[in-house]
N, C-alpha and C positions, 0 to 999 in steps of 0.2 A: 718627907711627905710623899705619898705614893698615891696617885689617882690614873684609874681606868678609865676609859670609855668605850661602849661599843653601842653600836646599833643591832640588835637583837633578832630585829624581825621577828617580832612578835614572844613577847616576856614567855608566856604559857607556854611556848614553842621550846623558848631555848633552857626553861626549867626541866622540860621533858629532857633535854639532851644531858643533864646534869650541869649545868651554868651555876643556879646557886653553890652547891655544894665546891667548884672550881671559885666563885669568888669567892667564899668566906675563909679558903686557903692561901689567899695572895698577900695576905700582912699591908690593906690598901686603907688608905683613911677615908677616899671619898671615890665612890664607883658612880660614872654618870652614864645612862642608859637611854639609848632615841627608840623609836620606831616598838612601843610595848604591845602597841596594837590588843588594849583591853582599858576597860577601867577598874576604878578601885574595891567596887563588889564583886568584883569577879576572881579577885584573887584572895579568895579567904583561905586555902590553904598555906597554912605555918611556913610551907617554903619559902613563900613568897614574904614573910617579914623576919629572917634569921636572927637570932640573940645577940644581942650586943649592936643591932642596927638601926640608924634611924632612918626610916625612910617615907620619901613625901614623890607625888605625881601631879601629872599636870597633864591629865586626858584631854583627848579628843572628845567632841558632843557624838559624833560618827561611831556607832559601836565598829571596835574592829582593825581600828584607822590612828595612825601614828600616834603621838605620845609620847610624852618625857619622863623622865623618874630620875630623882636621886637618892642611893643611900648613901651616908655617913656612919661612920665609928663616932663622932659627936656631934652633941644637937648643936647646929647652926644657932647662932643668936638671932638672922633673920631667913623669911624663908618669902622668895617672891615669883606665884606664878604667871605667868603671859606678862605681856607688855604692854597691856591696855590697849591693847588693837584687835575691836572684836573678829575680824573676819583669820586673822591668823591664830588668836587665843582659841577659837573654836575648833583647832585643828590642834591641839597640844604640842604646840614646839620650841617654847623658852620656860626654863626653871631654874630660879638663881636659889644660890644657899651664898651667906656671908659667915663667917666669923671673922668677928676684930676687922680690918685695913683687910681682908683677902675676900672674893668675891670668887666664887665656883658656877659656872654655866650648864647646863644642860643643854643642847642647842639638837634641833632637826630643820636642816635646810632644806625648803620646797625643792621636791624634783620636776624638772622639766621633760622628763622622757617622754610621758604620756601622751603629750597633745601640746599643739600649740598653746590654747589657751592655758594650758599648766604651766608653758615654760614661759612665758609672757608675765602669772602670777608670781614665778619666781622672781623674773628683770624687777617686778612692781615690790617684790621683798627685799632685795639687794638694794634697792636706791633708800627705800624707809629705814632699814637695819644702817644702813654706815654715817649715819650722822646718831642714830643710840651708840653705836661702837667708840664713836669718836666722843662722846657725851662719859660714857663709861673709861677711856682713856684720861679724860680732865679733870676724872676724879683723883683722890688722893688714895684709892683704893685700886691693890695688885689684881689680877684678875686673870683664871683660866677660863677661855671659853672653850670647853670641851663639845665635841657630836661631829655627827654625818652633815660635812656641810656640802655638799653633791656637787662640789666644783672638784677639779686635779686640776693645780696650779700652773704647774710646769710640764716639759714634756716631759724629764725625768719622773714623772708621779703617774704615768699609765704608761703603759707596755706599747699599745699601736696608735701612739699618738699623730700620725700621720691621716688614718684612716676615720680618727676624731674631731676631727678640727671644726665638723658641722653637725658635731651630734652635743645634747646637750650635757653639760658636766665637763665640755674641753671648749666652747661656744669661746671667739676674740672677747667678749664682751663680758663673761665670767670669769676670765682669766684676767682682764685688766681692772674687774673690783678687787680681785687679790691682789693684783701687784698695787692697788691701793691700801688696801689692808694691812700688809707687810711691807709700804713703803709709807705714804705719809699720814697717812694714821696711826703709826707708829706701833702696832702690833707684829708679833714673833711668833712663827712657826716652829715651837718650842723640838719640835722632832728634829728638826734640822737643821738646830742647832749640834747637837752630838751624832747625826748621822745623816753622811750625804752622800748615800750607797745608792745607786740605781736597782731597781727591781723589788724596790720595798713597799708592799701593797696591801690594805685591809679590805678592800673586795674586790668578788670575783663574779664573773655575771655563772646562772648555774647553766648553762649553755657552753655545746664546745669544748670539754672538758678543759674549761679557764682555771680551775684551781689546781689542777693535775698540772697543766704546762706553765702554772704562773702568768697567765693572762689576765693582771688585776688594773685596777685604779687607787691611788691610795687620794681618799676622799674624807678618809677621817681626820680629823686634828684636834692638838692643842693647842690656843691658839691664846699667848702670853702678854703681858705687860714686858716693856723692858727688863724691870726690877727684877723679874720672875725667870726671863731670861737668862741671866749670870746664874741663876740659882739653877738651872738643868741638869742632872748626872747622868741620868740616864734613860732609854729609850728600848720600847719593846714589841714588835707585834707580833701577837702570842698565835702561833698555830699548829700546838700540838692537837688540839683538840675543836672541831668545828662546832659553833653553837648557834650560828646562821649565818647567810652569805658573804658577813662582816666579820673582820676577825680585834680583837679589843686589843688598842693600845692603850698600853700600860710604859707612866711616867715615873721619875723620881727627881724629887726636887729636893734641895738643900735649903728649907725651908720650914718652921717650927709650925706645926698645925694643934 
């Protein structure tokens, strides 16, 4: 089983760049995409729903403004958007797909860069989301939560982690939801599992020429069941080709989809 994720920064954007035509080359069963910034009448061009795809969204009410999507190679037996929490539902940023005992995420974690009150709305999504995370753990069902979840966990996952320490995406207090996340909630940072390379990044601010020097943050994840865990082979973040500020990891699992 082979599943992507990226944050797009905008669907229309990264179609222009040739994004479709790159995914429908990857041999991926399920591609999960944050940040579409459109909705679903806006994309009546064929690009946007390729052959052989099944694909479901979960807009923003905000034209313009974040958003989840996922395609699959098979129709999900269920398909669940938001989380019945209107004030984040209204922002498009959870889309689960299930087949069978396996559970696939779409996830866009609030960024706190903008303003206090954003990074505040974030702390107030971090504390609601890990008692779901942990609800979804005590299920009987494996589970990828794939997306931009706007935290780097460690200092190995950004470049000038010294220089971060009070800026939000490296905050003491986003860092220590992860190390609950990956410690008693019993979730896996399925990337590292197979690789625990320093300087492996999926974005780059466009400022500063960060992506020419490799000045990133790696803020994207897969973010696994145990079960899911052991089943890891392999690990990718693809940048031959730029298709916005976020570059898509791409997983493989040893895993029958």
């Amino acid at each position: 089983m082979r599943i992507i994720t990226v944050n797009v920064n905008g669907i229309r954007s990264a179609a222009r760049k040739g994004f479709f035509s790159w995914m429908v080359r990857q041999r991926a069963d399920v591609v999960c995409i944050q940040e579409t910034k459109a909705q679903v009448h806006q994309l009546q061009d064929p690009v946007f729903w390729p052959r052989g795809w099944h694909a479901y969204f979960h807009d923003a009410e905000k034209k313009g403004y974040s958003g989840v999507a996922i395609y699959c190679r098979r129709e999900p037996d269920k398909v669940i958007s938001g989380l019945g929490w209107p004030d984040v539902d209204s922002e498009g940023r959870y889309l689960e797909v299930r087949f069978g005992s396996l559970g696939i995420v779409s996830l866009y974690m609030h960024s706190g860069s903008s303003s206090e009150a954003r990074q505040q709305k974030k702390f107030e999504m971090l504390e609601r989301f890990m008692p779901h995370l942990r609800k979804l753990r005590r299920s009987r069902r494996e589970y990828v939560i794939c997306g931009d979840w706007n935290i780097a966990h460690r200092e190995i996952d950004l470049k000038n982690w010294r220089g971060n320490q009070k800026n939000s995406g490296f905050l003491p207090e986003e860092r220590a939801w992860m190390d609950e996340l990956f410690g008693p909630a019993g979730f896996v940072d399925a990337f590292r599992v197979v690789d625990q390379r320093p300087d492996q990044y999926t974005w780059w601010s466009n400022r500063g020429r960060a992506w020419e020097k490799n000045v990133g943050w790696r803020i994207d994840y897969q973010v696994v069941t145990p079960g899911l865990a052991k089943r890891v082979k392999k690990a990718r973040i693809y940048k031959d080709r730029r298709f916005s500020d976020h570059a898509p990891l791409i997983m493989d699992y040893d895993y029958p989809l």
